[in-house]
KETOR-695050 format. One record per residue: x, y, z of N, C-alpha, C, CB in turn; residue in three letters. Coordinates in steps of 0.05 Angstrom, whole numbers, plus 32768, in hexadecimal, padded with zeros to 4 digits. Glycine has a CB too. Layout:
REM residues N
XYZXYZXYZXYZAla...
END
This chain:
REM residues 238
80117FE880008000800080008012801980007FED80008019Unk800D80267FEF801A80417FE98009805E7FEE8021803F7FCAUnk8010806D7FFB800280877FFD801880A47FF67FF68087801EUnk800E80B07FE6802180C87FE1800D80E27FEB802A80CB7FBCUnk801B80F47FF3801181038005802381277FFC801980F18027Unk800A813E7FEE8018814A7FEE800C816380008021814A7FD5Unk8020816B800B801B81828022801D819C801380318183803BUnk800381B0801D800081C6800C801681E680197FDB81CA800DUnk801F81DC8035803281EA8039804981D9804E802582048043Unk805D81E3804F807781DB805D806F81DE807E809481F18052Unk805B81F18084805B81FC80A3804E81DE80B68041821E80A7Unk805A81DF80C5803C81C580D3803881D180EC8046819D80DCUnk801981D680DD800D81E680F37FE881D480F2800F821180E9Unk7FD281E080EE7FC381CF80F77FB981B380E17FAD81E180FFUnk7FBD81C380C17FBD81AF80B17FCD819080B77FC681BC809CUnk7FE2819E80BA7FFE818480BF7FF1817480D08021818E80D0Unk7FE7817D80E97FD6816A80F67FC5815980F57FCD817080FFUnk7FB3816980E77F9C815480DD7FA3813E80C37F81816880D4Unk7FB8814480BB7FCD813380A37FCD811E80B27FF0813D809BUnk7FE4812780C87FF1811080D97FD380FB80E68006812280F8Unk7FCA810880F27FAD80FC80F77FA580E680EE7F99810A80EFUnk7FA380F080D37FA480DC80B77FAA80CD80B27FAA80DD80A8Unk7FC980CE80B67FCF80BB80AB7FDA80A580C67FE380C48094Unk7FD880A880D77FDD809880F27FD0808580E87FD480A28110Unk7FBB807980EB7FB2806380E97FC7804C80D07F93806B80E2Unk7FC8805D80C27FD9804B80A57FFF804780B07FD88068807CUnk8005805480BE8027805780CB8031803580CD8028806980F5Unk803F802B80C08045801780C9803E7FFF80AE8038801680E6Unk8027800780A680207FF1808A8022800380747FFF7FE18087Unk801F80178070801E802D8051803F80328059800180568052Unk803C80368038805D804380328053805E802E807280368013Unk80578073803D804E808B803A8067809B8031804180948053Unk806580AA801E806E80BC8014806680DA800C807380B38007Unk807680F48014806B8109801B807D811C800D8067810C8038Unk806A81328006807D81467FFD807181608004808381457FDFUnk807C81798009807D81898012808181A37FFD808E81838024Unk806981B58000806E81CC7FEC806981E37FF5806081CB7FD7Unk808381F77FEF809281F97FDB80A781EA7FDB8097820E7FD7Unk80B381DD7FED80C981D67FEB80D481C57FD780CD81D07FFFUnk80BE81AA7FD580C181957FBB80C081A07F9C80A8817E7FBDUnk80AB81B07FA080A381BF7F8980A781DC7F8B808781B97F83Unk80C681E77F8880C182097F9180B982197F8980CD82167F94Unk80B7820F7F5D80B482297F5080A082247F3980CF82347F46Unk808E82427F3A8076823F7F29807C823A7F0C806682587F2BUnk806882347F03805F82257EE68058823B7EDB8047820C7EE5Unk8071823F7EBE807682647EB4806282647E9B809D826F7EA6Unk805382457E918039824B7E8A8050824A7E6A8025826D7E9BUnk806782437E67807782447E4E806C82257E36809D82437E5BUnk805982137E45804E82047E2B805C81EE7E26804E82147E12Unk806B81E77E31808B81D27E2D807D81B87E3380AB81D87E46Unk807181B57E478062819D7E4D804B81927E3B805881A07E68Unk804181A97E33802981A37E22802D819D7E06801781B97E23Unk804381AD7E00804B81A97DE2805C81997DD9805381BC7DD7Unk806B81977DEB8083817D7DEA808181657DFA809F81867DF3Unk808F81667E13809481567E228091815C7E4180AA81507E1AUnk8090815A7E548089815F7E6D80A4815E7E7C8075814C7E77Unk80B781457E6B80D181477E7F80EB815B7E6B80DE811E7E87Unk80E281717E5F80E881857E5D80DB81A37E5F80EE81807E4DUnk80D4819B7E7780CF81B67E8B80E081BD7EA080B881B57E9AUnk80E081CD7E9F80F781E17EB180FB81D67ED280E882067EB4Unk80DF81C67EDD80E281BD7EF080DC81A17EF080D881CC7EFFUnk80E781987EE180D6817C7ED980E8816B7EEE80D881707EB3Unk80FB81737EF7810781607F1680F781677F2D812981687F22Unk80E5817B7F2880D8816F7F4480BD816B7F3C80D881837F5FUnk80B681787F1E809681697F1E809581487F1B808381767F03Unk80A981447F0D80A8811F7F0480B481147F2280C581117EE1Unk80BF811F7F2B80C1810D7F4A80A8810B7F5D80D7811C7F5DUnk809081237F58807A811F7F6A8064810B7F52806D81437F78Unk8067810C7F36805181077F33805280DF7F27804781237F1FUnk806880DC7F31807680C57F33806F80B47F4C809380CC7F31Unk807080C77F5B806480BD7F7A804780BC7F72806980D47F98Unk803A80C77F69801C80CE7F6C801580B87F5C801280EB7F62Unk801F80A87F44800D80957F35801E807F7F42800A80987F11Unk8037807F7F4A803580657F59802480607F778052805F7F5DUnk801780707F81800880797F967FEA80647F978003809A7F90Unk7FE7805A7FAE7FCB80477FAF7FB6805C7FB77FCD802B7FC9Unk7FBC806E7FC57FB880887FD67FC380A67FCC7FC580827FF1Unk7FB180B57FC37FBD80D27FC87FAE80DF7FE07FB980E67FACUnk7FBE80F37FEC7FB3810980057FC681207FFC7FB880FF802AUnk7FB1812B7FF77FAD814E7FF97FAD815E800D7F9681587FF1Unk7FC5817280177FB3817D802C7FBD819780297FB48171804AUnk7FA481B580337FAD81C5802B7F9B81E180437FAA81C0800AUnk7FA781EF80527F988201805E7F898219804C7FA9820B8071Unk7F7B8226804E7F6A823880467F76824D80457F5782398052Unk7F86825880257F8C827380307F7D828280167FB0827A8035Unk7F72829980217F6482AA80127F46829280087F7C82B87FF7Unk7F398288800A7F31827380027F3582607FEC7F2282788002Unk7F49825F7FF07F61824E7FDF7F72823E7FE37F6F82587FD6Unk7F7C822C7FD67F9482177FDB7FAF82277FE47F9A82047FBEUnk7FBC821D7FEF7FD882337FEB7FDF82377FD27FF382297FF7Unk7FF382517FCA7FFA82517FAB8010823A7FA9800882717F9FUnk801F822F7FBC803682197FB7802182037FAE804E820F7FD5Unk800A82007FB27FFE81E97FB67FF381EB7F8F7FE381EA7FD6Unk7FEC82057F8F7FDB82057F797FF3820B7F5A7FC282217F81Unk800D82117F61802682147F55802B81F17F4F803E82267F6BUnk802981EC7F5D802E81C87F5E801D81C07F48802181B57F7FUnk800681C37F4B7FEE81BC7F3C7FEF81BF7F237FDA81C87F43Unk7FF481D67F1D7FFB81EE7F03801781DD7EEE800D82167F17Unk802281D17F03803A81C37EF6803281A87EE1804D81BA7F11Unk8012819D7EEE800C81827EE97FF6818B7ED78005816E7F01Unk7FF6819D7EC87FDA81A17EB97FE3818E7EA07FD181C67EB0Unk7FF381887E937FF5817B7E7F7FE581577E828015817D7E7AUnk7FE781527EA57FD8813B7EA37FB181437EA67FE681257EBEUnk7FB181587E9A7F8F815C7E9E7F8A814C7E827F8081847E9FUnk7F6B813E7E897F6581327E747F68813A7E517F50812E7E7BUnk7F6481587E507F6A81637E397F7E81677E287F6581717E3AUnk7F9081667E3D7FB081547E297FB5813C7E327FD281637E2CUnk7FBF81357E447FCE81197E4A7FCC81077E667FEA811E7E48Unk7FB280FD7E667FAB80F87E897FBF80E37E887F8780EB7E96Unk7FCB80DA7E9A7FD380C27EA17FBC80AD7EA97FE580C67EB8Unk7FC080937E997FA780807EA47FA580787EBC7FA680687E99Unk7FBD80807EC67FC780707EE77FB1807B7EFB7FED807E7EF6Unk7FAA80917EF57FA280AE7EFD7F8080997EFC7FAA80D37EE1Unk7F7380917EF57F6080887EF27F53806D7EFC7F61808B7EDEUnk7F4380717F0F7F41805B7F267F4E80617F457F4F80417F1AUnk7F5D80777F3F7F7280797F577F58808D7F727F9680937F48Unk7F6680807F8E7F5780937FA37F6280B37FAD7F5680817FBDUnk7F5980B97FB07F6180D37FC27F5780E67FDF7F5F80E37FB1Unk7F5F80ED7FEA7F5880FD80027F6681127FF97F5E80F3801FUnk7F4D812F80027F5A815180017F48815A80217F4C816B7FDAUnk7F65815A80367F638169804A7F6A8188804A7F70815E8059Unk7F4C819B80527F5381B7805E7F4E81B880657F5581C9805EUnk7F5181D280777F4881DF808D7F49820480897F5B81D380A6Unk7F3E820880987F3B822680957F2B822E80B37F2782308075Unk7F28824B80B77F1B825480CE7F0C825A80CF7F20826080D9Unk7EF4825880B67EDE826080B87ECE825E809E7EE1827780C2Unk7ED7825A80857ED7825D80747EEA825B805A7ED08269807AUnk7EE3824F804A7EF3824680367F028231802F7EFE82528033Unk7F08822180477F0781FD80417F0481F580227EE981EE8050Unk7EF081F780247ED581E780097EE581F27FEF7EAA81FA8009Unk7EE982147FF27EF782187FD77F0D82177FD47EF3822C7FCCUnk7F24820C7FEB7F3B82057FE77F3B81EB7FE67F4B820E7FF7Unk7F2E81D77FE87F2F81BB7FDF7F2381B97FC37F2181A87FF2Unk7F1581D17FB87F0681CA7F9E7F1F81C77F867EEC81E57F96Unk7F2F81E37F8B7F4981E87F807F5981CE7F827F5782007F8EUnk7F6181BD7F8E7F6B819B7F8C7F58818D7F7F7F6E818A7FA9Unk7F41818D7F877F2D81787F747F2E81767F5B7F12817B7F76Unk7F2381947F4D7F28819F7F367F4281917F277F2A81BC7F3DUnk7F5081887F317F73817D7F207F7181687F277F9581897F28Unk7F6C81567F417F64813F7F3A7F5081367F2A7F6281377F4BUnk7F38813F7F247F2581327F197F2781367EFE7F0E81377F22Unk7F3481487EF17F3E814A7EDE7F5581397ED27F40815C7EE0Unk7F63812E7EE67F7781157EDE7F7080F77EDE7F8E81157EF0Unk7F5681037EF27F4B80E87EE47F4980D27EFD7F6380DC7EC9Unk7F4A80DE7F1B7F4C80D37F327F2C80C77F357F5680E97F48Unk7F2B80B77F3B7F0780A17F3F7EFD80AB7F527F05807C7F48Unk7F0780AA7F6E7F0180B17F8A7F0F80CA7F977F07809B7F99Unk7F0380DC7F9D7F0B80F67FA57EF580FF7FC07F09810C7F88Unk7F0280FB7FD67EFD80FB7FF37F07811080007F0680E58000Unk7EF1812D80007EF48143800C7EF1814580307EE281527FFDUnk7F06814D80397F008156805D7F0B8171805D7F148140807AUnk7EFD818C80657EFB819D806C7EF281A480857EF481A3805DUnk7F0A81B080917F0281B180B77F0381CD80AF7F1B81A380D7Unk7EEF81DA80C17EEE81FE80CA7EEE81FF80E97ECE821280BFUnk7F02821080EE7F14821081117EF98219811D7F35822C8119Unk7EF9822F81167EDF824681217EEF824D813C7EB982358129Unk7F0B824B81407F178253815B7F2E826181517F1F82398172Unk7F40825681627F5D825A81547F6C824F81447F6D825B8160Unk7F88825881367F93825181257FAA823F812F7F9982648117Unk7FA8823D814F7FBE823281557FB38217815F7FD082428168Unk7FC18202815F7FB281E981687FAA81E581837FBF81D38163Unk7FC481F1818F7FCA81F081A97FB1820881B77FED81F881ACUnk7FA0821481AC7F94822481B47F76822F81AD7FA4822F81B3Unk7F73820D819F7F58820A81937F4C81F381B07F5A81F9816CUnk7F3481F881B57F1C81E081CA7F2B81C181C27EEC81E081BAUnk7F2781BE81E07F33819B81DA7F1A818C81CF7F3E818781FBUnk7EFF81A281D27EEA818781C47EE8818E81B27ECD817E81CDUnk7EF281AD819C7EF881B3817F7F05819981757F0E81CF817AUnk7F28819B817D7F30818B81787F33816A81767F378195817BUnk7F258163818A7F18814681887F04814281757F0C813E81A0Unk7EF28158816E7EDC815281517EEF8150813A7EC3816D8148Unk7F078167813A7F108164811C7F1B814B81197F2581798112Unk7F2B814081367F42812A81367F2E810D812B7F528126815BUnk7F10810B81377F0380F381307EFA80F3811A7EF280EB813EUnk7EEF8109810B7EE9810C80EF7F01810380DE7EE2812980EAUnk7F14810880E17F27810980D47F3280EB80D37F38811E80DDUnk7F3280D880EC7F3880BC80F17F2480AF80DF7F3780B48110Unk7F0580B580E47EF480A580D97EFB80A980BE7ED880A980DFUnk7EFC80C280AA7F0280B780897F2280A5808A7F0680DB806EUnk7F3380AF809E7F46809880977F42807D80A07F5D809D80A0Unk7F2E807180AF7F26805B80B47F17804B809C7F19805F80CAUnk7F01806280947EFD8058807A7F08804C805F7EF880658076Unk7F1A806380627F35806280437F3C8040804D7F6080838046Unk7F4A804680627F4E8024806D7F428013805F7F44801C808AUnk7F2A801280627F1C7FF280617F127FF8803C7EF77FEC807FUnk7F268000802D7F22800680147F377FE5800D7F2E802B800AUnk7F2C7FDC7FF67F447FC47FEA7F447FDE7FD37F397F987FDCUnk7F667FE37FD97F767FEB7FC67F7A7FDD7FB17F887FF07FCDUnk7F7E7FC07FAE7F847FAE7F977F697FB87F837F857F887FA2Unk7F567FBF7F877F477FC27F787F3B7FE47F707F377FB07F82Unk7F3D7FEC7F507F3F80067F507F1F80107F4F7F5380107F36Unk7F2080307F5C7F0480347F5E7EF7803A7F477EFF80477F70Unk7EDF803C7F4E7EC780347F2D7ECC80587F277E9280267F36Unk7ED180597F107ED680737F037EB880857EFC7EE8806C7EE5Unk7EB6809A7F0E7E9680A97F107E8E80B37EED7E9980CD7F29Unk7E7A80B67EEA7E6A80B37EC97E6D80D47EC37E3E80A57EC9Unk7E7D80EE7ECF7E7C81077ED27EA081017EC27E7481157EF6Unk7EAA80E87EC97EC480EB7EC27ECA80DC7EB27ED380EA7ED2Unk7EBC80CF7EA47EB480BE7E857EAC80D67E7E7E9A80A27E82Unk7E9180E07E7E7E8C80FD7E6B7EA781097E607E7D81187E7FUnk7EB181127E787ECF81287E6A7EDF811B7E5B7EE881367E80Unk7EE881017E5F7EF580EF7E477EE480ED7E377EFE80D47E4DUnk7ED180E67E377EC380EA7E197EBE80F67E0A7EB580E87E15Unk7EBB81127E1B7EBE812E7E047ED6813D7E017EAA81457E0AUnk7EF1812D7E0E7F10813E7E057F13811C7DF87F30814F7E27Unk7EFF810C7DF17F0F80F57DD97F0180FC7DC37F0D80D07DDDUnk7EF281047DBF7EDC81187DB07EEB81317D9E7EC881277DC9Unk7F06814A7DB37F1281547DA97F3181477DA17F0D81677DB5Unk7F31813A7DB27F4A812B7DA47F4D811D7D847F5081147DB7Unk7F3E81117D877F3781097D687F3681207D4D7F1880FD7D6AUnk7F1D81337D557F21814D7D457F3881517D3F7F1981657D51Unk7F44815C7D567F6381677D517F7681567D497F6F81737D68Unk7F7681407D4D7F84812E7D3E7F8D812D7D217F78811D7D41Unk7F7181237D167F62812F7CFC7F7481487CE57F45813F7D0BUnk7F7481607CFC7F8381797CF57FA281727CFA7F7881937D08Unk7FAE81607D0E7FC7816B7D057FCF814A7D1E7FD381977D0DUnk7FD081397D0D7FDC81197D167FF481177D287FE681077CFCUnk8001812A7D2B801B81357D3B801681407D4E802C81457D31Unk7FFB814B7D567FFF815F7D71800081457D867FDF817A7D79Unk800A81557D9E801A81387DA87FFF81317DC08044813F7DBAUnk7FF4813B7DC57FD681367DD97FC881217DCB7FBD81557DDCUnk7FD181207DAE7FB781107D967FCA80F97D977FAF811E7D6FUnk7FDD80F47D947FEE80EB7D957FF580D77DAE7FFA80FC7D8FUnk7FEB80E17DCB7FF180D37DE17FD880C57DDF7FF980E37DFAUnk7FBD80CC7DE37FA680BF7DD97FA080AB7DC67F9B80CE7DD2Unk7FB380AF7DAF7FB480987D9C7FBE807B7DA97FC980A07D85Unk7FD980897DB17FEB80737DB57FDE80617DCB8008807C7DBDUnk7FCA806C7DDF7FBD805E7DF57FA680527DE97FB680707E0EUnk7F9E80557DD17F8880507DD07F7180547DCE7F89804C7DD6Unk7F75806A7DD97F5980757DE37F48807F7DD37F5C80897DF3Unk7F5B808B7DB97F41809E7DA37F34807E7D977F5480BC7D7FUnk7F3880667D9F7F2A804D7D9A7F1A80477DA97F3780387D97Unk7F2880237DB77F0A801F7DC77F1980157DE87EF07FFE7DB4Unk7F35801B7DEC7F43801F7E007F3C802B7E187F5480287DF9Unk7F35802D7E327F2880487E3F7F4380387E567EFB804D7E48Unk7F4780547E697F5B80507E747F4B804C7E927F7180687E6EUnk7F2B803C7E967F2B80397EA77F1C80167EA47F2180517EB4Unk7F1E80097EBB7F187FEF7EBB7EF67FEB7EBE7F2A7FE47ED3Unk
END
């Protein structure tokens, strides 16, 4: 069992907690692997087209995007986690993201990406949770992830752990055990049923893939689609 785990900031403060939380139950049987941003991933995606038009492992940061996203499809498990800033993901978090747009279904999903589980932990103080986990969903479900398992805690106290209600923090701590108790009693050997919202979008970017094909047999998106199959009768889910 494999879990890759990417943290939406370096600080560990209440997020990190409810991470750790998390992942306690799995300590000892999961091979957990974690990465940390900005630090894994330091620098934004200059939006220069290199991935999309060529190749992905000629991007400027392609030593640290192919090292996380290497973890992520060999992964039985992804976890997301990300505090609420401005009602938003962190920008390291969403810089990360920005890096992996070439695996959105409309150029080049990875099939791996399909059937796979996930968890996106936030938190925030009052507000905005919801739209900083939407910003992760949004790129997973677009790559093509089956199961996507939102927890959004709101403090409604303080920012410090140490200075939030011990019965605050005993609701977030058991909420947070029960979806990982759940994830638990998941058989990983078997991949999850791929939702009919995420057949649609493959069906209408195999729809434009083909078109464009058509126009120019070399663009390399038509081209990765071919070679899988897919503009046939191949689907990259079971």
């Amino acid at each position: 069992m494999k879990i890759t785990v990417i943290n939406g900031t370096e600080k560990k403060g209440i997020t990190y907690r409810l991470k750790e939380i998390f992942l306690e139950p799995w300590r000892g049987d999961a091979e957990i692997t974690e990465f940390y941003l900005p630090r894994d991933c330091p620098n934004f995606c200059v939006g220069c087209t290199t991935c999309f038009m060529k190749d992905q492992n000629l991007c400027k940061d392609a030593q640290y995007v192919q090292r996380i996203e290497k973890a992520l499809l060999e992964a039985d498990l992804l976890v997301f986690t990300s505090p609420a800033y401005v009602f938003h993901a962190t920008g390291a978090m969403k810089a990360m993201l920005d890096h992996l747009g070439y695996r959105w279904m409309p150029h080049r999903p990875a099939k791996e990406m399909f059937g796979k589980r996930a968890v996106i932990i936030t938190q925030c103080l009052g507000a905005g949770g919801k739209s900083a986990a939407k910003d992760i969903k949004d790129s997973l479900s677009w790559w093509g992830v089956a199961s996507i398992k939102v927890v959004s805690l709101k403090l409604m106290s303080d920012i410090n752990w140490d200075k939030i209600p011990e019965k605050k923090r005993t609701e977030m701590s058991n909420r947070i055990l029960k979806v990982s108790r759940k994830m638990r009693s998941v058989d990983y050997s078997r991949p999850a049923r791929t939702p009919f919202m995420t057949k649609c979008k493959f069906y209408a970017v195999r729809m434009l893939q083909t078109n464009l094909g058509k126009e120019d047999p070399e663009y390399t998106d038509y081209k990765y689609w071919k070679e899988n199959g897919w503009t046939g009768n191949v689907r990259p889910w079971k």
